[in-house]
C-alpha positions as CSV (number, residue, x, y, z in Angstrom):
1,X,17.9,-75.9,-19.9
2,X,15.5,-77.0,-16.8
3,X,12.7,-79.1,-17.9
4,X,8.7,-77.4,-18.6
5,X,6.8,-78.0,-16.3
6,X,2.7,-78.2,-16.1
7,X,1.0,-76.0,-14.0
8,X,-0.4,-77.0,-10.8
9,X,-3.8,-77.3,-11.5
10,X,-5.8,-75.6,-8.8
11,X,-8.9,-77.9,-8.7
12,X,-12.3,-76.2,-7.6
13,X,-10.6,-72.9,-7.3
14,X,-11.5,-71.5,-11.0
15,X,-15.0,-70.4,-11.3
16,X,-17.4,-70.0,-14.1
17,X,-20.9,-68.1,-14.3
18,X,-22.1,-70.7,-16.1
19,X,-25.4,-72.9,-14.1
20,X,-24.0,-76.1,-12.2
21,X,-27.1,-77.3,-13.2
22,X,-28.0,-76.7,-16.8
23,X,-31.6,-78.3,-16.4
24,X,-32.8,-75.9,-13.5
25,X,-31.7,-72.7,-15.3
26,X,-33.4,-74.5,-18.4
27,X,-36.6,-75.0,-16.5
28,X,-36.6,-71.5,-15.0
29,X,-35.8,-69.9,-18.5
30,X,-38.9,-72.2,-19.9
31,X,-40.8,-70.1,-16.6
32,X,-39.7,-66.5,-17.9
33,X,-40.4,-67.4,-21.5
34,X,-44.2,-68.3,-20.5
35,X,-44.3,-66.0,-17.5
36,X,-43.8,-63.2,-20.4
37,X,-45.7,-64.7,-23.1
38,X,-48.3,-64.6,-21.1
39,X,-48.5,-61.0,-20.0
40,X,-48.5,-60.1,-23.4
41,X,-51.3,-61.9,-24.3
42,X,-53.5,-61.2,-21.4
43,X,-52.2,-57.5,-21.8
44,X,-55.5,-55.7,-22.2
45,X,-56.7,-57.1,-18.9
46,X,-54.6,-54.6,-17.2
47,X,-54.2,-50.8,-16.3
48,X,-52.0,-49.6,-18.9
49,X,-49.7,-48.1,-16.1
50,X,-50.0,-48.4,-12.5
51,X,-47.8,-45.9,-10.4
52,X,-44.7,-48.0,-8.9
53,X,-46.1,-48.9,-4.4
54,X,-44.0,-48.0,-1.5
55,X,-43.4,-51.8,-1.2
56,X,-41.9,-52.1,-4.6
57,X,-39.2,-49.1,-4.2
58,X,-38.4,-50.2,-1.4
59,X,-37.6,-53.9,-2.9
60,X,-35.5,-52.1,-5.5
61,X,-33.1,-50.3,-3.1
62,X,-31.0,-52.8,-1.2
63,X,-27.4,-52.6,-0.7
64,X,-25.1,-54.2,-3.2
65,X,-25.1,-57.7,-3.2
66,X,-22.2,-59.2,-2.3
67,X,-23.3,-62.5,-2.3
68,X,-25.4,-64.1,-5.1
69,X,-29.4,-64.4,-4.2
70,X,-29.9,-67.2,-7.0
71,X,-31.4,-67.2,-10.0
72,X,-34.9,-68.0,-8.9
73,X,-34.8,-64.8,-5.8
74,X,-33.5,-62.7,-8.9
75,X,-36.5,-63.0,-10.8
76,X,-38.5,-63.1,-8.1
77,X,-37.6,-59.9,-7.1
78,X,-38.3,-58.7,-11.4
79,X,-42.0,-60.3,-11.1
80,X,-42.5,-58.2,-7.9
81,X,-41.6,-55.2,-8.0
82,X,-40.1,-54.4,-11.8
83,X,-43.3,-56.2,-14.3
84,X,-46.1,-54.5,-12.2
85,X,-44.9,-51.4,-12.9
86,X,-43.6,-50.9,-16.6
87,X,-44.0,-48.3,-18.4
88,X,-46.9,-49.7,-19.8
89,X,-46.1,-49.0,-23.9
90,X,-47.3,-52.5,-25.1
91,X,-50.7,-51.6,-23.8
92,X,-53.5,-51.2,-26.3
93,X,-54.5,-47.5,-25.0
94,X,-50.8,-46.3,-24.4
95,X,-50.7,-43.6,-27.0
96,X,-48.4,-41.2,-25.5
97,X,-45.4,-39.5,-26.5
98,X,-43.9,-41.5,-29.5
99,X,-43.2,-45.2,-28.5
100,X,-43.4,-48.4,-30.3
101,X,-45.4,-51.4,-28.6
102,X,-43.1,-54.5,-29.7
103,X,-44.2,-57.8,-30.7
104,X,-44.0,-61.3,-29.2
105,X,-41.4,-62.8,-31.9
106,X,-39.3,-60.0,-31.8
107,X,-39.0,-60.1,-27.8
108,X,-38.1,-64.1,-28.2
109,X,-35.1,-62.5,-31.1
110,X,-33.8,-60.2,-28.6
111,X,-33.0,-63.2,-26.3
112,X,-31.5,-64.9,-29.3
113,X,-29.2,-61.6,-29.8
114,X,-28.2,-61.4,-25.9
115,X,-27.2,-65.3,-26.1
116,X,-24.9,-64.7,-29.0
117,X,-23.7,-61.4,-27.2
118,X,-21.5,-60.4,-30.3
119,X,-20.0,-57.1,-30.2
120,X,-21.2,-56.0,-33.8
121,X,-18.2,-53.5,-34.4
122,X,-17.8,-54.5,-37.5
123,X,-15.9,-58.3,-37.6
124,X,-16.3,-60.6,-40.2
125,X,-19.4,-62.8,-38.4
126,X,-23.1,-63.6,-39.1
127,X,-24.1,-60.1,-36.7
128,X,-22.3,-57.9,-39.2
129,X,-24.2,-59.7,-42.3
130,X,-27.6,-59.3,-40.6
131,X,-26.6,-55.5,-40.0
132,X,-25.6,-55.2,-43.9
133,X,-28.9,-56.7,-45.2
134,X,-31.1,-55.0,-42.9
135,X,-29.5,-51.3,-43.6
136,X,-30.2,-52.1,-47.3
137,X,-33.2,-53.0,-47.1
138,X,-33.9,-50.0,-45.6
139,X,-32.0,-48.4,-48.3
140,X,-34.2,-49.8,-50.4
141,X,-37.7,-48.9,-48.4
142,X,-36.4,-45.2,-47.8
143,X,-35.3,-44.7,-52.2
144,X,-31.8,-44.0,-51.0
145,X,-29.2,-45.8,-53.7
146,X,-28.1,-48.9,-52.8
147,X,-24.2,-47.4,-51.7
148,X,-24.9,-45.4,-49.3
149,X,-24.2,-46.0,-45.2
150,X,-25.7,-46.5,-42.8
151,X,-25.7,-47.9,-38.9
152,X,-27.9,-49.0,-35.8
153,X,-28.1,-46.6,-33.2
154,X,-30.0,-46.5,-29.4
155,X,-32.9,-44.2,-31.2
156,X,-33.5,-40.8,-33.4
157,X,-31.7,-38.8,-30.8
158,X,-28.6,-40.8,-31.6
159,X,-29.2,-40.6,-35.2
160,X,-29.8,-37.1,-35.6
161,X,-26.5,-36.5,-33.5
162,X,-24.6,-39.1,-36.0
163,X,-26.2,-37.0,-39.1
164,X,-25.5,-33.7,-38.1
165,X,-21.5,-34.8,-37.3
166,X,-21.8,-35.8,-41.3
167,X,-23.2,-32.9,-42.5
168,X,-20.9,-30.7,-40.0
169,X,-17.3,-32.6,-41.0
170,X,-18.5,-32.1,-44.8
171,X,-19.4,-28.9,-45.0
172,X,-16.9,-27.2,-42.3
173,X,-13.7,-25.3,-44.3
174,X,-11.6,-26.6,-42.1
175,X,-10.4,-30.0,-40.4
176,X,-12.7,-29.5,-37.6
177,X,-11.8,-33.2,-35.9
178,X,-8.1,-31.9,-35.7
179,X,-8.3,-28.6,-34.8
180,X,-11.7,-28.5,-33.1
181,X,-14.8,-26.4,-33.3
182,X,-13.4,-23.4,-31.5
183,X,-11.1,-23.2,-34.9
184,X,-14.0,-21.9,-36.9
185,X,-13.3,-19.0,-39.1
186,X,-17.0,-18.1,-39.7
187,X,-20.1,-19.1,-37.0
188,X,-22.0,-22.4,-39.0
189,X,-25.9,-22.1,-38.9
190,X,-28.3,-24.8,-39.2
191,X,-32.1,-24.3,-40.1
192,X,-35.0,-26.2,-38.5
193,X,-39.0,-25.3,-37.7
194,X,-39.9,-24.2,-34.6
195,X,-41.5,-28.1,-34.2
196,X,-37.8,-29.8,-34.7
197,X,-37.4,-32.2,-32.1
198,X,-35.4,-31.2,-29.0
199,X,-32.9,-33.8,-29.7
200,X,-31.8,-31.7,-32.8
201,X,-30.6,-28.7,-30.3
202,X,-29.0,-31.4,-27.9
203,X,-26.6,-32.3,-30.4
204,X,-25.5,-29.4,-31.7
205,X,-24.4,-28.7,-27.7
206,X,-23.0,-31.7,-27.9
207,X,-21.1,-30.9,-31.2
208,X,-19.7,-27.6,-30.2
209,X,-21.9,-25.8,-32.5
210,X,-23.9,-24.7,-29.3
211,X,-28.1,-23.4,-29.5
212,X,-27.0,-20.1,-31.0
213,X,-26.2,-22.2,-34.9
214,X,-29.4,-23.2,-34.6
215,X,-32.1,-20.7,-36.5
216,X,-35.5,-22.0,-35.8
217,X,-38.3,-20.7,-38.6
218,X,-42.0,-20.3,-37.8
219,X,-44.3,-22.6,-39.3
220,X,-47.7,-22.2,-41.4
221,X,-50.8,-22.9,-40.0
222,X,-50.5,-27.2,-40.4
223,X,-47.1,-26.7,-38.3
224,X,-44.8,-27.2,-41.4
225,X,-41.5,-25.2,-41.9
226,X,-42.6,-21.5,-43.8
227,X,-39.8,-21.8,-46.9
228,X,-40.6,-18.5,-47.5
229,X,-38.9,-17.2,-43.9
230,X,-36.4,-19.8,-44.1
231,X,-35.0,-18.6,-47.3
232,X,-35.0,-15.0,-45.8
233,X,-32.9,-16.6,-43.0
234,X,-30.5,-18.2,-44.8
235,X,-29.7,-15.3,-47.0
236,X,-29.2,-13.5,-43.3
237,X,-26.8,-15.4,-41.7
238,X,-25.0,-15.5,-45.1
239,X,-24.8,-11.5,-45.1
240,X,-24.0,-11.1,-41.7
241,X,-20.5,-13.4,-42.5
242,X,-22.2,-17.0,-40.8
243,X,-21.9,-20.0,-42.6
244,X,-25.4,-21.9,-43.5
245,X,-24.2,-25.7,-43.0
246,X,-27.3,-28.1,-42.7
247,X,-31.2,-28.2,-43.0
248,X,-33.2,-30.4,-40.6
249,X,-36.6,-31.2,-42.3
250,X,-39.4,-33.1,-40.1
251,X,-40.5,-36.2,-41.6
252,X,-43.3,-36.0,-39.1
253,X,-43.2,-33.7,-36.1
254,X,-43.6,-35.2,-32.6
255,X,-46.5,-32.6,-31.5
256,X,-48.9,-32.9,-34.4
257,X,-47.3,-35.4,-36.8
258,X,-46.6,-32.7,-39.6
259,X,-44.3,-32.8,-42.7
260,X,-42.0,-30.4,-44.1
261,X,-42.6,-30.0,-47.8
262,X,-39.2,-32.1,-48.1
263,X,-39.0,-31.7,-51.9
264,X,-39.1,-27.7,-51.7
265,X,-36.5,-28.7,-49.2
266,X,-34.4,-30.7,-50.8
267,X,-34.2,-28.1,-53.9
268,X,-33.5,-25.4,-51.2
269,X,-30.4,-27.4,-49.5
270,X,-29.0,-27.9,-53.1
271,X,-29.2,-24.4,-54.5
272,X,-28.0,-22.9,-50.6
273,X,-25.2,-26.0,-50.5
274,X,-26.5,-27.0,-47.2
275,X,-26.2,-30.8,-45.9
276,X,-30.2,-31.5,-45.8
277,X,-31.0,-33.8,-43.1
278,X,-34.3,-36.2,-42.7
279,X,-35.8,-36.3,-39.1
280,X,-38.0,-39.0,-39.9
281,X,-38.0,-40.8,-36.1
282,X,-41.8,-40.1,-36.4
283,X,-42.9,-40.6,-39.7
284,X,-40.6,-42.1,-42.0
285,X,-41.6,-45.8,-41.6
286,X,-44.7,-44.5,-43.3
287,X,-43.2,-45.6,-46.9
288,X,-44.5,-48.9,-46.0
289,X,-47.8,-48.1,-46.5
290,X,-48.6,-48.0,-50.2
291,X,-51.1,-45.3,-49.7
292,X,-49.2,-43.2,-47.1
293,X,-45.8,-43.1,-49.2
294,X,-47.0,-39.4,-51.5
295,X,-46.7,-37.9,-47.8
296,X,-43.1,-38.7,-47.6
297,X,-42.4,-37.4,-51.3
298,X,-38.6,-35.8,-51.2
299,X,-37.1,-38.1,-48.3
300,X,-34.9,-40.1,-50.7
301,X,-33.3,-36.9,-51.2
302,X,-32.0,-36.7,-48.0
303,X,-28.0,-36.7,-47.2
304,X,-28.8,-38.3,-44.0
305,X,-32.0,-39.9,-42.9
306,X,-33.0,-40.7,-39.1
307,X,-35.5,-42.5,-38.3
308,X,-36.5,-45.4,-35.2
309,X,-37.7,-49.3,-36.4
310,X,-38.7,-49.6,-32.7
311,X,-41.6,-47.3,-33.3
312,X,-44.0,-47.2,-35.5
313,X,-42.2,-50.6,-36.7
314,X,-43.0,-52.2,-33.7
315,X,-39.4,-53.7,-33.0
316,X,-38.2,-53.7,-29.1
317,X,-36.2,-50.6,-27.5
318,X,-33.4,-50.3,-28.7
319,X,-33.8,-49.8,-32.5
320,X,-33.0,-46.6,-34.5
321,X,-31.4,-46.1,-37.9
322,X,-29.1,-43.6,-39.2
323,X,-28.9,-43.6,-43.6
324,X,-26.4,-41.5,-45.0
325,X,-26.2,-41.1,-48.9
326,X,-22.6,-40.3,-49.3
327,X,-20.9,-43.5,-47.4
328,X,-17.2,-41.4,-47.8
329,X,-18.4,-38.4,-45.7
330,X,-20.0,-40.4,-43.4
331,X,-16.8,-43.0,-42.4
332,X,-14.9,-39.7,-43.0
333,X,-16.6,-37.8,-39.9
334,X,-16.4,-40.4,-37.6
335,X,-14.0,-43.3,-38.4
336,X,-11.1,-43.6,-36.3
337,X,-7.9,-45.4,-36.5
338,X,-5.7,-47.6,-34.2
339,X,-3.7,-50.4,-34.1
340,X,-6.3,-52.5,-31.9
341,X,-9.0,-52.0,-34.6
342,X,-6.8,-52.2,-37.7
343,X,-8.1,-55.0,-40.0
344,X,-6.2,-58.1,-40.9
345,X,-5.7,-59.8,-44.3
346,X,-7.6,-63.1,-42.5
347,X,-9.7,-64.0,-39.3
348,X,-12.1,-62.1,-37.3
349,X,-10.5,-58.7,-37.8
350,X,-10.6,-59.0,-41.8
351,X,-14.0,-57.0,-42.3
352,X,-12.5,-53.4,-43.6
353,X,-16.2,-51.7,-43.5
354,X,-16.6,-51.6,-39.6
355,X,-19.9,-50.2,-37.9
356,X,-17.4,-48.7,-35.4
357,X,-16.3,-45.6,-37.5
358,X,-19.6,-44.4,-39.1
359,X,-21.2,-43.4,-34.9
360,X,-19.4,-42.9,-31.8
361,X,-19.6,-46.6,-30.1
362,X,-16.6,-49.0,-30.6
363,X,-19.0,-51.1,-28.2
364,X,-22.2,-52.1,-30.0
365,X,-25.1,-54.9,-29.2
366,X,-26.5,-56.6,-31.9
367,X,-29.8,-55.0,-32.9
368,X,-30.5,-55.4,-36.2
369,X,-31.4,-59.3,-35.1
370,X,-35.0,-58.4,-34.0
371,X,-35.4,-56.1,-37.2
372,X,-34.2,-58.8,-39.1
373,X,-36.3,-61.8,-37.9
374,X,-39.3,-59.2,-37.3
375,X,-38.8,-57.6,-41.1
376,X,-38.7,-61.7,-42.5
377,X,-41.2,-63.6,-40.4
378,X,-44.0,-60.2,-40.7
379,X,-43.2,-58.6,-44.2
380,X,-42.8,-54.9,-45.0
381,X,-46.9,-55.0,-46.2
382,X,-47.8,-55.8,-43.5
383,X,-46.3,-53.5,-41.2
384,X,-47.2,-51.3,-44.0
385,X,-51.3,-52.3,-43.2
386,X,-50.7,-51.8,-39.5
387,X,-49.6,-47.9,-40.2
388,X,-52.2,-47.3,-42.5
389,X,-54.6,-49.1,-39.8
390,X,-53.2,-46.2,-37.0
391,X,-53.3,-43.6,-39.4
392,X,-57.2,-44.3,-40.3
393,X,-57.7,-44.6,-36.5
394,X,-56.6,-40.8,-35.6
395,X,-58.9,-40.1,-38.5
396,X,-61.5,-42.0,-36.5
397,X,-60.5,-40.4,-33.4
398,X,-60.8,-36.8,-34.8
399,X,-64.1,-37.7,-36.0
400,X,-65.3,-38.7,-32.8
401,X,-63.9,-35.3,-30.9
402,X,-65.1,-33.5,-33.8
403,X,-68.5,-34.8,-33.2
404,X,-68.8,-34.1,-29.8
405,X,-69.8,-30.2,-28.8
406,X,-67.8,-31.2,-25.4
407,X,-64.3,-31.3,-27.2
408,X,-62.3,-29.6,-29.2
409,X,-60.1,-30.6,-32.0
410,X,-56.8,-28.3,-32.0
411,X,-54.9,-30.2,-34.2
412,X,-55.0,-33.1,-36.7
413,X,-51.7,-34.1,-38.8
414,X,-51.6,-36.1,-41.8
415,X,-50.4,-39.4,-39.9
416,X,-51.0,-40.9,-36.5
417,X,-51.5,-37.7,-34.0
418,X,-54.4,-36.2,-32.9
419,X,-54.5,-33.5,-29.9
420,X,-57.6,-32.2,-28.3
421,X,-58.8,-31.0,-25.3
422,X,-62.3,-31.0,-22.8
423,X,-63.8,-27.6,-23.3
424,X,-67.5,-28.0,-22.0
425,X,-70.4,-26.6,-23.2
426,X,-70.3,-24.0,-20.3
427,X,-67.2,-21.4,-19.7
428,X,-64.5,-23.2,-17.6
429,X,-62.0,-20.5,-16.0
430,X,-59.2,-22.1,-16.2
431,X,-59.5,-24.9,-19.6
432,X,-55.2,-25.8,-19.4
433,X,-55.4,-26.7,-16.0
434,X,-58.7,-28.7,-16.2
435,X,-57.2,-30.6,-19.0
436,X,-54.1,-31.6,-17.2
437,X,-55.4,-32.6,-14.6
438,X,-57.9,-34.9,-16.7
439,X,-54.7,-36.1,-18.2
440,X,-53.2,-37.1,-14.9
441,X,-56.1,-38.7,-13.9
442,X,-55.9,-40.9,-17.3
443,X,-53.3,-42.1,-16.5
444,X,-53.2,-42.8,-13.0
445,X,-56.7,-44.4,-13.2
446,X,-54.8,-46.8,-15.8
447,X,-57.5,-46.4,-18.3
448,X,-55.2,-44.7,-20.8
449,X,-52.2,-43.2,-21.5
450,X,-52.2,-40.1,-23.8
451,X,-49.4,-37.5,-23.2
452,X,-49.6,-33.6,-23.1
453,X,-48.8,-30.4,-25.4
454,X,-48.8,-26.8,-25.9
455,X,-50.5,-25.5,-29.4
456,X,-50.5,-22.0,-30.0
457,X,-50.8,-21.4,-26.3
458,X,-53.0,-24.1,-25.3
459,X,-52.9,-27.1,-23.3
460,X,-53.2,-30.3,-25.3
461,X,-54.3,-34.0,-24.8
462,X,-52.2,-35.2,-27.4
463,X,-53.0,-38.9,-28.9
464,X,-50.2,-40.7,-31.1
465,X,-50.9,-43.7,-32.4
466,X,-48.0,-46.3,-32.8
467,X,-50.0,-49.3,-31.9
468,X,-51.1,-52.2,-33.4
469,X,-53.1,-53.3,-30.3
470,X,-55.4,-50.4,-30.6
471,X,-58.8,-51.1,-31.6
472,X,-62.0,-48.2,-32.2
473,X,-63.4,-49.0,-28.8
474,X,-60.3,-48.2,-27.2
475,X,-60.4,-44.4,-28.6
476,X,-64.3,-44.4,-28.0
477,X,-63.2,-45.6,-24.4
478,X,-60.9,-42.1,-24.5
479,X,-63.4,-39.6,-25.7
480,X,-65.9,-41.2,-23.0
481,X,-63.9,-40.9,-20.5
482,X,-61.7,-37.6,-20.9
483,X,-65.8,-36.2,-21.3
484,X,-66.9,-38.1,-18.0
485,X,-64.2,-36.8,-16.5
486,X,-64.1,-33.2,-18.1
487,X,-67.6,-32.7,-16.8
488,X,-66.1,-33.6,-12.9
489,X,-63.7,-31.5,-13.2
490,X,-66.0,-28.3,-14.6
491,X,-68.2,-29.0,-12.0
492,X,-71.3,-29.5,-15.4
C-alpha cells in the first residue's frame, strides 16, 4: 500500500470573511453601537418620517457588487441613505397602523442573537432553552396550562396561518396532509367578524380552504362579533352539508381595538366542536396590565392563541407568538419527518421536541433572545404600566377630540385606538377627502404619523397607541395640528 500523504497546503489561497484586522472592525462596531444609541436618544428631535430624496434612491440602486466596498463605505452608504429614511416607528408620535417602538437593550440583544447565529430548529443548545422558558412564560401570562406548545414566528400573520393549520388537521375527517384539501368530502367553514384581520383570509388561501370557508358575521355597534348571527350561521352551513371547523375571536381588532366577548365564544366553539382561535396580535399583551386583564376574560380558553411581543411589548421586528393548548395536534399538523432531522440518542441532534415541526420553517433565527433579556432586565409589571400608560392616553386623546366642536370622535375601543376625524364647524362638501389629505400632510410634514380607516362609511384618522415614547403633549400636538390644518383645508 503507497504511503498517505499530506496535502499540499495552498498558502494564502483559502479565504475567510472574518476582519484581517480585528481592532478596526472593533472600532467601527464601537461607531455603529454609539452611532445608533444615539439616534434613539435624540429621537424626538426629528420628523417622525421623512419621505426617502432622489439622492438616496439613487444610492440604493447600484449594480451588484462584485468587488467588496469595505466595511466603513458599507455603512457609509446605511447612515446616508437607509437611517434618514426609516420608517420612523420608534418615534414618539408614530401611532399608525399597529407597530411596536423597540427599546435600546433589546436592539443591543438582537446583535447578541445575530453573533451567535444559531439556527434554533430545535437542537439541544442554550437558543432552544431560551425559546422553552420564554413560550412558558407566556404560557403562564396568557392562563394556558403549562403543557401546551408553542413557537416564535415573523408576526400574527404567521401565527394565525400556524393556528388555523392546527385547528384545520384536527378537525378535518380525513388525512388532509396526505391526500390534500381538494379530498374534502364536505366544504369546512370558519367564522370570524367582519373586523378579523386580513391576515385571517390570507391563510386560509394559503391553506386551500380558499375566502369562500370563511363566513364573516356583522358586528354590534362597539365592533364586536354579534353571537346572535353567528350562531344562526353556524347552524346554516351545518344544514346546507358544510362542515363548521374553527372560530377566529379578536382579542383586539386592528380598526378600533375591540374585543369579542371571548367567553360567549369559547362556550360557543365547545358546544359547536369548532377549533376556537385567539387573534390577540393587538390586544393580548394587555394581561400584563393588572387592571386591563377583565378585558381579556375567556383568552386562556383558546386552542390556539396569536399574538406579536414586538408590539405592544416593545421587542424589535421580528417577534410573534403562536400558543397552542393541545401540544399533540399542534406537532401533529405540521411536524415532518426525515432522516436529516431525525434525532440522535447524544450530541446536537438529541433534542426530540424541535421548533421545526410545530410551523413551516426548518430555518429559524433566534428570537426569543431579545424577548428573553427584554422580559428579565424590564419585568412583566412594568411593561404591564406602559400599556396601561397608552391605554389611559387614548382616553386622554378622546377627551381632547371630544372637547373640541372642530372634531369628531367616531370611535373609541376599550384599549389603545382612537379614530376621529376634522369636521369643522361649517359644512365641508367633501369631509373623507379633507381628512386624507390632512392625514398625508401629517405625515409628510413629519409632525406625526397616524394611519387611516373606514367606519361605517367614513374616512378615519385612526390613532393606536403602542408607544412608550408618547407623552400628553405629543397627542395635544395632534389635535392642534389636524385642527390647524383642518381649517386650511376647509378654507374656515
Amino acid at each position: 500500500m503507497p504511503p498517505v500523504t499530506q496535502p499540499e497546503v495552498l498558502t494564502g489561497l483559502e479565504e475567510t470573511l472574518d476582519p484581517e484586522d480585528w481592532s478596526a472592525l472593533r472600532q467601527l462596531g464601537h461607531q455603529m453601537v454609539d452611532d445608533m444609541l444615539e439616534h434613539l436618544r435624540t429621537v424626538r428631535e426629528r420628523p417622525v418620517w421623512q419621505k426617502p430624496t432622489k439622492d438616496a434612491r439613487a444610492g440604493l440602486r447600484e449594480p451588484l457588487p462584485r468587488r467588496g466596498q469595505g466595511e466603513e463605505r458599507a455603512y457609509a452608504d446605511f447612515r446616508a441613505h437607509v437611517l434618514p429614511f426609516a420608517t420612523g416607528n420608534i418615534h414618539p408620535r408614530f401611532w399608525g397602523w399597529v407597530m411596536g417602538t423597540g427599546t435600546p437593550f433589546t436592539a443591543l440583544a438582537e446583535m447578541l442573537a445575530a453573533g451567535l447565529n444559531p439556527n434554533v430548529g430545535g437542537f439541544d443548545d442554550g437558543a432552544s432553552l431560551v425559546e422553552d422558558q420564554v413560550l412558558d412564560w407566556f404560557k403562564e401570562a396568557m392562563g394556558l396550562p403549562t403543557e401546551a406548545s408553542g413557537l416564535f414566528v415573523s408576526g400574527g400573520s404567521m401565527a394565525n396561518l400556524v393556528g388555523l393549520a392546527v385547528a384545520r388537521h384536527a378537525r378535518a375527517p380525513f388525512d388532509v396532509r396526505k391526500k390534500g384539501q381538494g379530498a374534502a368530502p364536505q366544504p369546512m367553514t370558519v367564522y370570524a367578524s367582519s373586523e378579523v384581520h386580513s391576515s385571517v383570509p390570507k391563510a386560509l388561501e394559503l391553506l386551500g380552504l380558499g375566502r369562500d370557508a370563511l363566513r364573516l358575521i356583522a358586528v354590534d355597534s362597539e365592533y364586536r362579533i354579534d353571537l346572535a348571527a353567528l350562531a344562526r350561521a353556524i347552524q346554516e352551513d351545518r344544514r346546507a352539508g358544510a362542515l363548521p371547523m374553527a372560530l377566529v375571536a379578536n382579542a383586539g381588532t386592528v380598526n378600533t381595538g375591540a374585543i369579542d366577548d371571548l367567553p360567549a365564544l369559547a362556550a360557543l366553539a365547545r358546544k359547536e366542536h369548532l377549533h376556537f382561535h385567539v387573534d390577540g396580535a393587538v390586544g393580548a399583551l394587555a394581561v400584563l396590565s393588572p387592571e386591563l386583564r377583565p378585558l381579556l376574560r375567556g383568552v386562556e380558553e383558546a386552542d390556539s392563541l396569536a399574538f406579536d411581543p414586538h408590539k405592544w411589548g416593545h421587542f424589535p421586528y421580528e417577534a410573534g407568538c403562536v400558543l397552542v393548548r393541545d401540544p399533540q395536534a399542534h406537532s401533529a399538523a405540521l411536524s415532518t419527518a426525515a432522516a436529516y432531522t431525525a434525532p440522535l440518542p447524544g450530541g446536537l441532534a438529541s433534542r426530540h421536541e424541535r421548533f421545526a415541526d410545530r410551523g413551516p420553517q426548518l430555518s429559524r433565527g433566534f428570537k426569543a433572545l431579545k424577548v428573553w433579556m427584554g422580559l428579565k432586565a424590564a419585568g412583566t409589571d412594568r411593561l404591564g404600566r406602559l400599556i396601561r400608560q397608552n391605554v389611559d392616553q387614548a382616553v386622554h386623546l378622546a377627551e381632547l377630540v371630544d372637547g373640541n366642536g372642530d372634531l369628531e370622535l367616531l370611535a373609541r375601543g376599550p384599549l389603545n385606538i382612537v379614530c376621529f376625524r376634522y369636521r369643522g364647524k361649517k359644512a365641508v362638501p367633501d369631509l373623507d377627502a379633507l381628512n386624507r389629505a390632512v392625514l398625508v400632510e401629517l405625515q409628510e410634514s413629519g409632525v406625526a404619523v397616524p394611519s387611516g380607516t373606514v367606519l361605517g362609511g367614513r374616512f378615519a384618522i385612526r390613532v393606536c397607541i403602542n408607544n412608550h415614547r408618547t407623552r400628553r403633549e405629543d397627542l395635544q400636538l395632534l389635535v392642534d395640528e389636524v385642527i390647524r390644518r383642518g381649517h386650511a383645508a376647509a378654507g374656515a
